[in-house]
Structures are given as C-alpha cells and as structure tokens.
C-alpha positions as CSV (number, residue, x, y, z in Angstrom):
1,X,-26.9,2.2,16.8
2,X,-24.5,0.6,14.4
3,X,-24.5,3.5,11.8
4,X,-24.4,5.9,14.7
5,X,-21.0,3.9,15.3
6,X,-19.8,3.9,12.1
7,X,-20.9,8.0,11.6
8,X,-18.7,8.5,14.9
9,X,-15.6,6.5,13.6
10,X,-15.4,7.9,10.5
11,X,-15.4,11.4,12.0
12,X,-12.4,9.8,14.0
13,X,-10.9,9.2,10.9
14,X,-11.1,11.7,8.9
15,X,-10.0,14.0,11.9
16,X,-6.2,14.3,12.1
17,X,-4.8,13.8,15.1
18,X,-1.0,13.1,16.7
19,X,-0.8,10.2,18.1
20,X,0.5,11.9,21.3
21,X,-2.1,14.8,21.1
22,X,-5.2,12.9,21.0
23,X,-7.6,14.0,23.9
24,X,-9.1,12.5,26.8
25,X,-12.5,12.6,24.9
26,X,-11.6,11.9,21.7
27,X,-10.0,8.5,23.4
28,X,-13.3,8.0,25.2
29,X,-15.1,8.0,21.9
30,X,-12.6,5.1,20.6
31,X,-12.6,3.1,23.4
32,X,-16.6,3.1,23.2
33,X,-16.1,2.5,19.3
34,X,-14.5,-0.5,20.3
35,X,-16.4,-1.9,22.9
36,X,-19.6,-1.3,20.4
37,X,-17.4,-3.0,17.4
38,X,-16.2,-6.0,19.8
39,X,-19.7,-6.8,20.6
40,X,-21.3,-6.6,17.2
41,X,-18.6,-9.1,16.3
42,X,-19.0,-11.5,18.7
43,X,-23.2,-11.0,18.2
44,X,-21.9,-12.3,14.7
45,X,-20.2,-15.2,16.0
46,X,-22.9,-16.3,18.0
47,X,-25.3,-16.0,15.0
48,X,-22.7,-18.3,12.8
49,X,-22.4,-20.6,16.0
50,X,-26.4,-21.4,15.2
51,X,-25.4,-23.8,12.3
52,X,-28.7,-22.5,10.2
53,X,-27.3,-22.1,7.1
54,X,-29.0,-19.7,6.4
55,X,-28.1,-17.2,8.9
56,X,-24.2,-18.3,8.3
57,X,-24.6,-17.3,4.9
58,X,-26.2,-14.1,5.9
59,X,-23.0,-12.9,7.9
60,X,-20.9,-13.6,5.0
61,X,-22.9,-12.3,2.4
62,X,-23.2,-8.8,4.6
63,X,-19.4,-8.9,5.4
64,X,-18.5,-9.0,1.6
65,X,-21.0,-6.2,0.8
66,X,-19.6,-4.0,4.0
67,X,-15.7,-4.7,2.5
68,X,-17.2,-3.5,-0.7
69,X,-18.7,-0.7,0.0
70,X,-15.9,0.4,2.6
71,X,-13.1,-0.9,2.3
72,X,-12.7,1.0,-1.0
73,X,-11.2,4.2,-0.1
74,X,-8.5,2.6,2.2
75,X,-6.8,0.8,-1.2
76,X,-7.3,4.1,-2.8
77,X,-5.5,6.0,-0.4
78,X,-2.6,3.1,-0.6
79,X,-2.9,2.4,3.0
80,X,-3.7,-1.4,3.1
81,X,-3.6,-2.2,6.5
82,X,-3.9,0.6,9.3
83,X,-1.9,0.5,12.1
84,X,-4.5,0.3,14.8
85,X,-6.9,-2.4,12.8
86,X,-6.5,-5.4,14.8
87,X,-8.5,-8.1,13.6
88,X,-8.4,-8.5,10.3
C-alpha cells in the first residue's frame, strides 16, 4: 500500500497542473495521499514511542535511506523546499 502511495504521488508530480485548474479527482487523489502519509507518520511515531531501541533506530535508519534515495531529484531540480510540503 505504501508504494502504491508513493506510485500515485509521484504521478501527481510529475503531472503539471495550475494551481486553479486542478480537478475534483485529481484533489481526491491528494487528499487520500495525505490521509495515507498522515497515518504512516504517526504509525512511525507510535513505533519510536516504544522506547526499544531497536525499533527507534529502525525509523531513523529507513528515513535517512528514503531522503537518499528521494530526496535527490528535488536538489537537482533547485527546488529545496516545495510549497505544499508541510512537515518537514
């Protein structure tokens, strides 16, 4: 389910879209994005909120290897921070 997520919001991306032109069902598919990305991130929390060291470790280990692997083409591109990414 999570790639399925990330398949669906890099076809958001990589379709280009007005701002004021984006349809009902394309905004359907973001607001499920980010219902599905809100709970993975609070499953994460929950996981660090353990204290097994183990599993803390886990987390951060998998969100340095995700930034690595993705986070690549957004410096490439020059576009460091997006202007709808709000968490981080």
């Amino acid at each position: 389910m999570i790639y399925l997520s990330a398949l669906l919001l890099c076809v958001c991306m990589c379709v280009s879209f007005k701002y004021y032109s984006i349809s009902v069902s394309m905004h359907l598919v973001q607001s499920v994005l980010h219902v599905v990305q809100v709970g993975y991130a609070y499953i994460l929390m929950l996981i660090v909120m353990s204290f097994n060291a183990w599993l803390f470790l886990a987390v951060i280990f998998g969100a340095g290897v995700g930034y690595l692997l993705f986070a690549k083409s957004r410096h490439l591109m020059g576009n460091f921070r997006e202007q709808n990414e709000h968490c981080h």
